[in-house]
C-alpha positions in Angstrom: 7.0 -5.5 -18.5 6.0 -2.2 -19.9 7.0 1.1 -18.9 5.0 4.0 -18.5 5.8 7.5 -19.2 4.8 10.1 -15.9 5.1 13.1 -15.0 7.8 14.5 -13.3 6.0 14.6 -10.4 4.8 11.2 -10.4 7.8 9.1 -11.5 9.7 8.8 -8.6 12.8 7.9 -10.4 13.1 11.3 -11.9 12.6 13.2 -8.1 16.0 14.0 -6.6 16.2 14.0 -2.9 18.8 15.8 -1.8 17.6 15.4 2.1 14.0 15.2 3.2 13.8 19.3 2.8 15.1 19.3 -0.7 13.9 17.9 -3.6 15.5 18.6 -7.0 13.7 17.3 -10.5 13.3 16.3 -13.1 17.0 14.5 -13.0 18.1 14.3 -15.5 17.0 17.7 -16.8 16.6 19.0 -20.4 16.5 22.6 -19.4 15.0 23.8 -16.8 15.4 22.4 -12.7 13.1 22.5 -10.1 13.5 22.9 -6.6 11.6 22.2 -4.1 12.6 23.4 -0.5 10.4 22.7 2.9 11.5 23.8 6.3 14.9 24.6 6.0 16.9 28.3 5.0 18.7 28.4 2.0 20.7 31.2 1.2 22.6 30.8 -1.1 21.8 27.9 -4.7 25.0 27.9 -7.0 26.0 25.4 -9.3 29.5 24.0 -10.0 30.5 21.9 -13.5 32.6 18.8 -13.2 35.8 21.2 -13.8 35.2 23.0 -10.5 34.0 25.7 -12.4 31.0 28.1 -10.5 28.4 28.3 -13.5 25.4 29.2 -11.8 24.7 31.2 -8.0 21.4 32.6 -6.6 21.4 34.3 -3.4 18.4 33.6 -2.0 16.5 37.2 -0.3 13.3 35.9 1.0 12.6 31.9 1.7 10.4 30.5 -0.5 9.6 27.1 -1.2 9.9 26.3 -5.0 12.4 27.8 -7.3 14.0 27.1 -10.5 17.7 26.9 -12.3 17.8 27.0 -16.2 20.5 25.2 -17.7 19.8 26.8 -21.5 22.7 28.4 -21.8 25.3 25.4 -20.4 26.5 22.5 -22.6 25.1 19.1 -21.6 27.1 17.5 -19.2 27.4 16.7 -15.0 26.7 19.7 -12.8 26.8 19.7 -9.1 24.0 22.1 -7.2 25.0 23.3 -3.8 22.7 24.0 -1.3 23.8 27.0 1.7 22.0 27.1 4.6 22.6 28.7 8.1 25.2 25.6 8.9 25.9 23.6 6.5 26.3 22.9 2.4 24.6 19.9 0.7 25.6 19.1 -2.7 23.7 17.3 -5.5 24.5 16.0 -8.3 22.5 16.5 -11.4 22.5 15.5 -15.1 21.5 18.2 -17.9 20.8 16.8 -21.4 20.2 19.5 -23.9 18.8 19.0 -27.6 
């Protein structure tokens, strides 16, 4: 049983779904996090750490579908991504492991 190495894209282990809409990878993450967003308005991206601590928070102008979160200046830990739309929050939790 050998394991092969992918790409992000490919390995379906390392694509987050947050809901169908959302997709978050590579997770975990060694730096930088994609996002993926389809049909559905996101205003607002912010990211909390397992202290309840707000780390991270994009306000999103325009909708677009791909955007990006770099971890390179947190410590490697447990982060939790909160998506804002119109009516509702989803959270997601991610995993950031830094050299």
């Amino acid at each position: 049983n050998h394991m092969h190495k992918c790409s992000p894209l490919t390995n379906t282990e390392e694509i987050s779904v947050v809901r169908k809409d959302i997709l978050v990878y590579p997770n975990p993450t060694d730096e930088i996090l994609f996002i993926e967003i389809r049909n559905i308005n996101v205003i607002e991206i912010t990211v909390i750490d397992i202290f309840g601590k707000l780390v991270f928070s994009k306000k999103r102008i325009k909708p677009q579908q791909y955007d990006q979160i770099s971890f390179s200046h947190l410590e490697s830990g447990v982060y939790f991504i909160n998506f804002l739309t119109d009516n509702a929050v989803f959270m997601h939790k991610t995993i950031v492991l830094l050299d």
